[in-house]
N, C-alpha and C positions, 0 to 999 in steps of 0.2 A: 635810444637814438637809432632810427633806421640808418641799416649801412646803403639799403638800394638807393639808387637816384631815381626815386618814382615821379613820374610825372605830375605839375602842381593841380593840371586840368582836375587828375585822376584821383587826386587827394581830395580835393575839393567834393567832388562829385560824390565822393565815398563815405566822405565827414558829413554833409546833405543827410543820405539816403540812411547813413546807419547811426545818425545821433550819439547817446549816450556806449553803443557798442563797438564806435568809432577806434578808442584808445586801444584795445585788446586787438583789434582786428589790426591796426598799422603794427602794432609792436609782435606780432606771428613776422611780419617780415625779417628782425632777426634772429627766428629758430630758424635751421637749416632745414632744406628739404628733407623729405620724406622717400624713400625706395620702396616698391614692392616689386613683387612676385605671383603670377596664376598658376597655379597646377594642373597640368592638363590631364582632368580627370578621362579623357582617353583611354589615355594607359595607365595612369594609377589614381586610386583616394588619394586627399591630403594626410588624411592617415599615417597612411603609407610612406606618403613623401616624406614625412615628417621623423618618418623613424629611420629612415635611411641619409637627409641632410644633414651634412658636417657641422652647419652651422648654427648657430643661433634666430629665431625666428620667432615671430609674435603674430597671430591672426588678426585680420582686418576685420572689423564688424560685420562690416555690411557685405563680403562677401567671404562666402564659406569655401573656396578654394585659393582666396589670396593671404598674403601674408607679408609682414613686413621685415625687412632686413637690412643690414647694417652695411655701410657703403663699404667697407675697408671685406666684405666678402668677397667680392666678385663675383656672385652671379653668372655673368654672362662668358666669364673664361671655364667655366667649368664643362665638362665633357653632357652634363646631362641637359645645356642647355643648347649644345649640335644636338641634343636627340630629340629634343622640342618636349622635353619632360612642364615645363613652365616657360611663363611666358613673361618678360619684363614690363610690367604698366603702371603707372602711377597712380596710386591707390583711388584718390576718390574717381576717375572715370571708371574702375572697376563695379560703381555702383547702378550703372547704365542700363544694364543686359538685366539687373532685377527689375525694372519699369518695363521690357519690353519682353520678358519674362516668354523664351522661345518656351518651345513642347516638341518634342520627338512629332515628325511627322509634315509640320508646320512646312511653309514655302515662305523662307524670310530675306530678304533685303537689306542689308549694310550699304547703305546708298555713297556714302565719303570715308571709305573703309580704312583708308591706308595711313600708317602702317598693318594696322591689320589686327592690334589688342580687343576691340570690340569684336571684330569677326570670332578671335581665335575662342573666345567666352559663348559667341552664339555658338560655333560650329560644338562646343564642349556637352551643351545643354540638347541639342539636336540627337546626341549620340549614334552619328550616321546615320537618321531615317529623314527622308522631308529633301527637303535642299537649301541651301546655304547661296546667298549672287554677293560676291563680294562687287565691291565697283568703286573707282577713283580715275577720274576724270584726267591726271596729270598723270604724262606715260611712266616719268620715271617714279616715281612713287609706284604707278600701280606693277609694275615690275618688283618692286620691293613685298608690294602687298602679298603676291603670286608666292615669292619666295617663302616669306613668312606661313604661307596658307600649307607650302609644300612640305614644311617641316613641323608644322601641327600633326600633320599625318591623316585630317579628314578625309573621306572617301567620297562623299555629298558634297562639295564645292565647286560653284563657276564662278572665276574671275574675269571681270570685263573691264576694259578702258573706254569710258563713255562721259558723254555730257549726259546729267539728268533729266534733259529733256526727249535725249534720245529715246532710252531705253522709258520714257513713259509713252512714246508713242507707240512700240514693241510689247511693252507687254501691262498698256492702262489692267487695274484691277485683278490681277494676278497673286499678291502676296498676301499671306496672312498674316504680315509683321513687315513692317519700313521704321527700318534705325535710320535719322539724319543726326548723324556728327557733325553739325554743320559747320565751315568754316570760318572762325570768327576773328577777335580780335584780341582774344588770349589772355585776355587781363588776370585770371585765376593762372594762368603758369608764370608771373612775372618771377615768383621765388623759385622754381624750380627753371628756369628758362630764363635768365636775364635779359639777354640778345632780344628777345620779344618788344621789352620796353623801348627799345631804341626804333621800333617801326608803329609804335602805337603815337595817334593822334584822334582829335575828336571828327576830320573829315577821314582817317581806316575806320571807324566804326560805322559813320554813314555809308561805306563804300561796303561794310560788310552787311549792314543791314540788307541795302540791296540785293547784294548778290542772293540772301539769304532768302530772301521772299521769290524769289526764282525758283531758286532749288526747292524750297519748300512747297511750292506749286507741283512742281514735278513727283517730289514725294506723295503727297497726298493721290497724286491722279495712279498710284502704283498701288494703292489699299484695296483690298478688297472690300466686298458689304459686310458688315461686322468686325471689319480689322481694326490694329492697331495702327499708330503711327506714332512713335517716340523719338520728341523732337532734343535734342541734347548743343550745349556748347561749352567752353572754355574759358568766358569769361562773366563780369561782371553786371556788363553796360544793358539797361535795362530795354535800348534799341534795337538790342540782340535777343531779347529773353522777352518778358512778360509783355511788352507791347508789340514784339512780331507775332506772340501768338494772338494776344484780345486782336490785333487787328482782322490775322487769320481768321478768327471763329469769328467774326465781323461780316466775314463774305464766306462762308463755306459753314453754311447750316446743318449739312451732312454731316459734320466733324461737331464733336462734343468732347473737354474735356476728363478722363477717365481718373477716379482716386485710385490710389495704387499704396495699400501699408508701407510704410517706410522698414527699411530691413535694419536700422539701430536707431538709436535716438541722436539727438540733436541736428536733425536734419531739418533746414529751415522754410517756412512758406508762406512765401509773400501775399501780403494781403489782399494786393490789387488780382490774382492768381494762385487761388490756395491750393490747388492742388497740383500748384508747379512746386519742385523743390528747389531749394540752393544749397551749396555745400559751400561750406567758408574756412576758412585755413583757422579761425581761433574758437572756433567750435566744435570738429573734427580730426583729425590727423590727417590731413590731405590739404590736397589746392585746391582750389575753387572751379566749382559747375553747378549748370543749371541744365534740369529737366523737368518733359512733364511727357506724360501718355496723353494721346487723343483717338477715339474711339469713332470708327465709321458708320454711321446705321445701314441695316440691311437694305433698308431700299435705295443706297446711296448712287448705285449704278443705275439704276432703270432708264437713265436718259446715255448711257456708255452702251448699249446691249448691242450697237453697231456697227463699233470699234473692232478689227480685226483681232481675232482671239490667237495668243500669241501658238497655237499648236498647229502645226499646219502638218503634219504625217513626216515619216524618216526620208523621202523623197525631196524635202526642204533641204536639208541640211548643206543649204551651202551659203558658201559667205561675200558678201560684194567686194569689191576691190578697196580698196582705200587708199589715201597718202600715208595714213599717222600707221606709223611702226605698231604691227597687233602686239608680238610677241615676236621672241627669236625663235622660234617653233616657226614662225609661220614662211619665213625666209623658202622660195622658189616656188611654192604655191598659195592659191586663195582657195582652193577647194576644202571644204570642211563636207565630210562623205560616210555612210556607216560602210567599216569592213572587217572584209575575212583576212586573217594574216597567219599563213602557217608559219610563219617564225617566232611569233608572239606565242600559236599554240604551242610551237616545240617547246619553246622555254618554262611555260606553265605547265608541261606536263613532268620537265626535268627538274625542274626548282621548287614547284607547291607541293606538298603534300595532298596526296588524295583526299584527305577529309576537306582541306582546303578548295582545292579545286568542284568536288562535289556541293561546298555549302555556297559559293559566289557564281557557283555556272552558268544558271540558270539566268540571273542576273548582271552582275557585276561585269565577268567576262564572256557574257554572250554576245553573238554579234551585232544585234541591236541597240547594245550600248556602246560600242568602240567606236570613235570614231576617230577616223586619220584625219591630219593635217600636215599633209606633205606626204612625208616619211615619220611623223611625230602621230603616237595614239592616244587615245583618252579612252577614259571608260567615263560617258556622263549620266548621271544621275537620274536625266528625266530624255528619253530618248526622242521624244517627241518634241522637246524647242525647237523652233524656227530660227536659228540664229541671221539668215540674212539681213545687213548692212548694221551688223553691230562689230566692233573690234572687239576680240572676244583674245584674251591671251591663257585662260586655260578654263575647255567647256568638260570639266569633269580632273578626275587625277591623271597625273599626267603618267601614262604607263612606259612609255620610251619609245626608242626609235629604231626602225627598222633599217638594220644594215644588209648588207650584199649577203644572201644565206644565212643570216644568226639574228636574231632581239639584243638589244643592249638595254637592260631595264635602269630606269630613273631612280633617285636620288630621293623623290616622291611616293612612288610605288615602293622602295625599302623603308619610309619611316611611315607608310599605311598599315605593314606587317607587324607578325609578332615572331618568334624565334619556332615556335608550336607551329605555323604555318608556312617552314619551308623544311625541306629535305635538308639542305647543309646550312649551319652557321657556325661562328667564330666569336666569342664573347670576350671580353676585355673587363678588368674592375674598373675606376675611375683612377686607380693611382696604378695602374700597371705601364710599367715603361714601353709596351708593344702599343699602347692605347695611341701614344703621342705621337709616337711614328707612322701609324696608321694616318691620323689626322694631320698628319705632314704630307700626305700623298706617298707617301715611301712602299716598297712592295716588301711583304711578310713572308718569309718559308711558313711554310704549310701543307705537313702531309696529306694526303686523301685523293680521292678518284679528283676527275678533271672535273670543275662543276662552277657553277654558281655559287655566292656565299654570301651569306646574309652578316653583318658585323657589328656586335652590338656594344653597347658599355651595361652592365648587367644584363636583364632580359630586354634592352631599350635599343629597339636599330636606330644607326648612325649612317648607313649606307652600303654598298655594293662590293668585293673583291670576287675577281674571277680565278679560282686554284688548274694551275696549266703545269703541270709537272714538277709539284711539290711546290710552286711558290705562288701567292699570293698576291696577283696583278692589282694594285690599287686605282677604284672606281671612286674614292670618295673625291665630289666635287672639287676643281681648280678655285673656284670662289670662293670657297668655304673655309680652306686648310689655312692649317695657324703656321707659322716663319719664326 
C-alpha cells in the first residue's frame, strides 16, 4: 500500500505508459528516500575521502565520485561540508554531467543552475581550465547558486542572474557544452519531496511544457557548431521529455540526437526516443529523470556569423544599470572595470607564498584579469567578456574588497586555496573543540607575527582569521556560523 497521496491523474497516466512494470514502479513509493553525496575531487580522490569519512558509505554506479549515505549521518553538519569537501545531490541527477561529459578547457553553460549540484560536478570535471557560466534566472536562488559555487572553491566561474533569452542574445554560439535542467514539473522527486505533489496537476505540466520550449530555444541558440546540448528534467510526464524534444528536432535540423554509453545498467530508453534516457526509482537506487545529449553540426551557425561576437576588448567591461538586485557586491556602483589595487597587491605579497604568487601572476592575478565592482574584486577567467546589460553577480572568484589602506580577502578566495599556498595557516581536526568556536565566529588566541591566516579543518580551508597581537580576529562568514 502506498503511504503517499499520489495524484489519480498521475497514477493513471503511469499504469498507461508502464503496463506490466506498473506494480514495481508504484510500490518504490514505500521505500524511503535515498541520500547522497559528491566529492569534490578539487581537493581530494574519493579514495581519499573515503579513508578519512567516519561514516559508512556505498558508491553510486553511475557516478564515480558520488556515493551513498545513511540519513541518521548528517552530512551536512559536519565540519568538512563548510570546506565544500562534497557536495549534497540526489543520486540519480548526479547522472547528468556523464551525458554532457565536460573536458578541461571546454567553455560550458549550466543554463538553470541553481542550487548549484550540476554546476559543482561540471566545475569538478573542468579542473579549473575553460570556464564554467553558472545562471538562474530567480534572484534569490541565484544568490544561493553564487554561495554554493563560492564554497566549491573553483577558480573558472561566472555567475549570472539572467533570463535565457538574454544571455542568448550576448553570447549566440559561444559554448562548447549547454546543460538545460529545465524546470519541470517534478513527478521523479514526489518520494524524495512530497510538498511537490501538492502543486502538481495536468494544466503545471502544460504550463511547464511551455515555458520549456522557451528556454530550450535559448539553449540551443548558445551551442556552438559541433557542440553539445543536454537537455535534462525531473520528472515523468512525457510533455516534458520525449515529445519536447521529437518536437525540437522537428524544427531544428541543425540539432541531431547524440548516443551517449550508459555509465551502469538499467538505465532506460524509450522507444519513441532511444537515445533519451530515463531513470526510474524501481530500477535504480534513485528518483526519477530523464535525458538525452543533442549534437549541433558544424555548419549550424553559418546564417549566426552576424550576430555580435560576445568579446568586444577590456575597454568593454562595463555593465548597464538595472532594477533587478545583481549582487550585494554590486551595491553603490554599476561599473564593472579592469584594475590595479595596491592593497590587493600588499596582501598577496604578505599572505601567498612566493611560489604561489609566481605560478598565478601571470594569470590569475594580473591585472587584466581583476576586475573591480565597486570596492569588490574578481579575478575573471576569460578577460575579454563583454558583460554589458547582463546582471552578472560574480564574473570570476570573488577576491574581496578593498577597504580604507588594507584588502579584506573573501570567504571564496580562502576555500580556492590550499594551506602550501600561503605563508600562515591554522588547522583544526574535525573533532577539535577550537574547530567549533571558530565556526561560531568566536576569536582564537594565537601566537605569531601579525598576519593573515588561512583556517583549515585538515589541509581543507574553511575561511579567513586575521592574528593582531597574539589573537585570532574571526573572519569566518556571519552567514555561515553554526549557534
Amino acid at each position: 500500500m502506498v503511504s503517499l497521496k499520489l495524484p489519480q491523474d498521475f497514477i493513471n497516466r503511469m499504469e498507461k505508459d508502464l503496463k506490466e512494470d506498473f506494480p514495481s514502479f508504484i510500490a518504490s513509493y514505500d521505500s524511503p528516500r535515498l541520500n547522497g553525496l559528491r566529492v569534490n575531487s578539487l581537493k581530494l580522490s574519493p579514495e581519499e575521502f573515503c579513508k578519512r569519512w567516519p561514516f559508512e558509505l556505498e558508491p553510486i554506479p553511475w557516478a564515480k565520485e558520488g556515493f551513498y549515505y545513511h540519513y541518521t549521518t548528517h552530512p551536512g553538519q559536519h565540519p568538512y561540508h563548510a570546506a565544500g569537501i562534497y557536495y549534497l545531490q540526489e543520486p540519480s541527477a548526479m547522472a547528468v554531467v556523464h551525458y554532457l561529459d565536460p573536458q578541461p578547457g571546454e567553455h560550458i553553460l549550466d543554463l538553470a543552475a541553481a542550487p548549484g549540484g550540476k554546476s559543482t560536478g561540471i566545475a569538478a570535471r573542468l579542473k579549473g581550465e575553460g570556464l564554467l557560466w553558472s545562471n538562474e534566472i530567480h534572484p534569490g536562488r541565484a544568490r544561493t547558486l553564487a554561495q554554493n559555487m563560492d564554497r566549491w572553491g573553483a577558480i573558472n566561474v561566472i555567475v549570472s542572474n539572467e533570463s535565457p533569452d538574454q544571455l542568448a542574445k550576448h553570447l549566440p554560439g559561444f559554448f562548447d557544452k549547454v546543460l538545460l535542467d529545465a524546470p519541470c514539473s517534478g513527478e521523479g522527486m514526489f518520494r524524495k519531496d512530497p510538498d511537490v505533489i501538492d502543486e502538481w496537476s495536468l494544466a503545471h505540466i502544460e504550463s511547464c511544457a511551455r515555458r520549456q520550449t522557451l528556454i530550450l530555444e535559448s539553449a540551443a541558440a548558445l551551442v556552438k557548431p559541433g557542440g553539445r546540448l543536454v537537455y535534462s528534467t525531473c520528472t515523468f510526464a512525457p510533455e516534458e521529455n520525449e515529445e519536447m524534444i521529437l518536437r525540437f528536432l522537428e524544427s531544428h535540423s541543425e540539432f541531431k540526437a547524440l548516443p551517449i554509453p550508459d555509465p551502469a545498467p538499467d538505465f532506460v530508453h524509450p522507444s519513441r526516443l532511444t537515445d533519451a534516457v530515463r531513470l526510474y526509482p524501481h530500477h535504480i537506487r534513485g528518483e526519477g529523470h530523464f535525458m538525452i545529449a543533442l549534437i549541433r553540426t558544424e555548419d549550424a551557425l553559418a546564417s549566426d556569423q552576424a550576430l555580435p561576437y560576445p568579446f568586444q576588448g577590456k575597454d568593454s567591461l562595463t555593465k548597464k544599470s538595472s532594477k533587478k538586485k545583481a549582487s550585494p557586491h554590486s551595491k553603490g556602483s554599476s561599473r564593472l572595470a579592469n584594475a590595479v589595487c595596491p592593497e590587493l597587491n600588499t596582501f598577496l605579497t604578505e599572505a601567498l607564498t612566493l611560489e604561489m604568487r609566481t605560478q598565478l601572476g601571470s594569470s590569475f592575478f594580473s591585472p587584466e584579469h581583476i576586475l573591480a565592482f565597486g570596492d569588490h574584486l574578481y579575478s575573471n577567467p576569460i578577460p575579454e567578456l563583454d558583460f554589458r546589460g547582463l546582471t552578472i553577480l560574480r564574473p570570476g572568484l570573488y577576491l574581496g574588497e578593498k577597504k580604507p589602506g588594507r584588502f579584506q580577502p573573501s570567504q571564496a578566495l580562502a576555500l580556492a586555496l590550499t594551506p602550501d599556498s600561503v605563508t600562515s595557516y591554522l588547522t583544526f581536526s574535525p573533532s577539535d573543540a577550537q574547530l567549533e568556536h571558530y565556526l561560531r565566529g568566536e576569536a582564537l588566541p594565537n601566537e605569531g607575527p601579525n598576519s593573515w591566516v588561512l583556517v583549515t579543518v585538515d589541509e581543507f580551508p574553511l575561511g579567513w582569521g586575521k592574528r593582531v597581537n597574539g589573537l585570532l580576529k574571526n573572519h569566518y562568514p556571519k552567514e555561515f556560523r553554526i549557534h
